[in-house]
N, C-alpha and C positions, 0 to 999 in steps of 0.2 A: 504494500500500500504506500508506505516510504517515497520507493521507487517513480512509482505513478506519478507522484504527486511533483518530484523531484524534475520527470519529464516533463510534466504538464508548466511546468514554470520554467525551464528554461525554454522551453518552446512556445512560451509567452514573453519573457524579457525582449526579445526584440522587436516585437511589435509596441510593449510600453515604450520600450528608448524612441523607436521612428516617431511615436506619437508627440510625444516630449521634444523632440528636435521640431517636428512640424510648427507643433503650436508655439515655441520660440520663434523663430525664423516666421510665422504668421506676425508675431507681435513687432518684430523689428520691423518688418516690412510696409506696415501698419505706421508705426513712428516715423519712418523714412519719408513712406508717401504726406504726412501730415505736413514737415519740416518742410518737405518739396512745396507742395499750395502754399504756407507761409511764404516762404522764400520768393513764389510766383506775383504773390500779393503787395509784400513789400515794395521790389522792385519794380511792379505798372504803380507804385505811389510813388514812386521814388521818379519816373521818367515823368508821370502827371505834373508833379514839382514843378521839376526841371523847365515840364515847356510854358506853366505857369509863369513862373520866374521869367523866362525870355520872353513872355508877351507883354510884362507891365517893362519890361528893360528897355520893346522896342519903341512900345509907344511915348516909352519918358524919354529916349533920344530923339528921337522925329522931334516932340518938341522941345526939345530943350535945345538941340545943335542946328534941327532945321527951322524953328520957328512956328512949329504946326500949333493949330490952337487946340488946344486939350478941348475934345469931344465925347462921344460915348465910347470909345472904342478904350481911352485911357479908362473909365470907368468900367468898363465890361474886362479888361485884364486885368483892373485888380480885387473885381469881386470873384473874378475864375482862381485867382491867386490865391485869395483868404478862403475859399472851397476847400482847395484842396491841400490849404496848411491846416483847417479843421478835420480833414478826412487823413489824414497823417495822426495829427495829434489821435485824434479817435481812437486808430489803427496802435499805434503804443501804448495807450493807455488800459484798451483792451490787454495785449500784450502784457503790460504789465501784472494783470491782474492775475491774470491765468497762472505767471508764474508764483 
């Protein structure tokens, strides 16, 4: 009866270990892809900034070195600007919390 038993378990232990390796390797894979969409998210804030930033920079040069008169458009770049330094801040602050 020993024996049997003896059998029956080792010719179970490797299917526990695969099991066990699966559902690690699931969970890492899981974290990885997580990190990735962060990572994806950040970065479309991070270039939104960016073009942000160069819309109110161009309009404050035109007038400032060309002479242009501040119209909607100075206004429309800098409320696109403070958009999306709110959806940044959001974005970390979130961030923050999580951690």
């Amino acid at each position: 009866m020993a024996v049997e038993a003896g059998v029956i378990m080792a010719a179970a232990l490797p299917s526990v270990f695969s099991g066990i390796i699966i559902l690690i390797l699931t969970r890492q894979q899981s974290k990885a892809d997580k990190r990735a969409q962060e990572r994806e998210e950040r970065e479309e804030l991070t270039l939104e900034s960016l073009n942000a930033i160069f819309s109110v920079t161009k309009e404050l040069v035109d007038c400032t070195l060309y002479g242009k008169e501040p119209n909607g458009d100075l206004e429309e770049a800098y409320n696109y600007k403070q958009k999306t330094k709110h959806k940044s801040e959001e974005y970390y602050r979130k961030r923050a919390a999580r951690t």
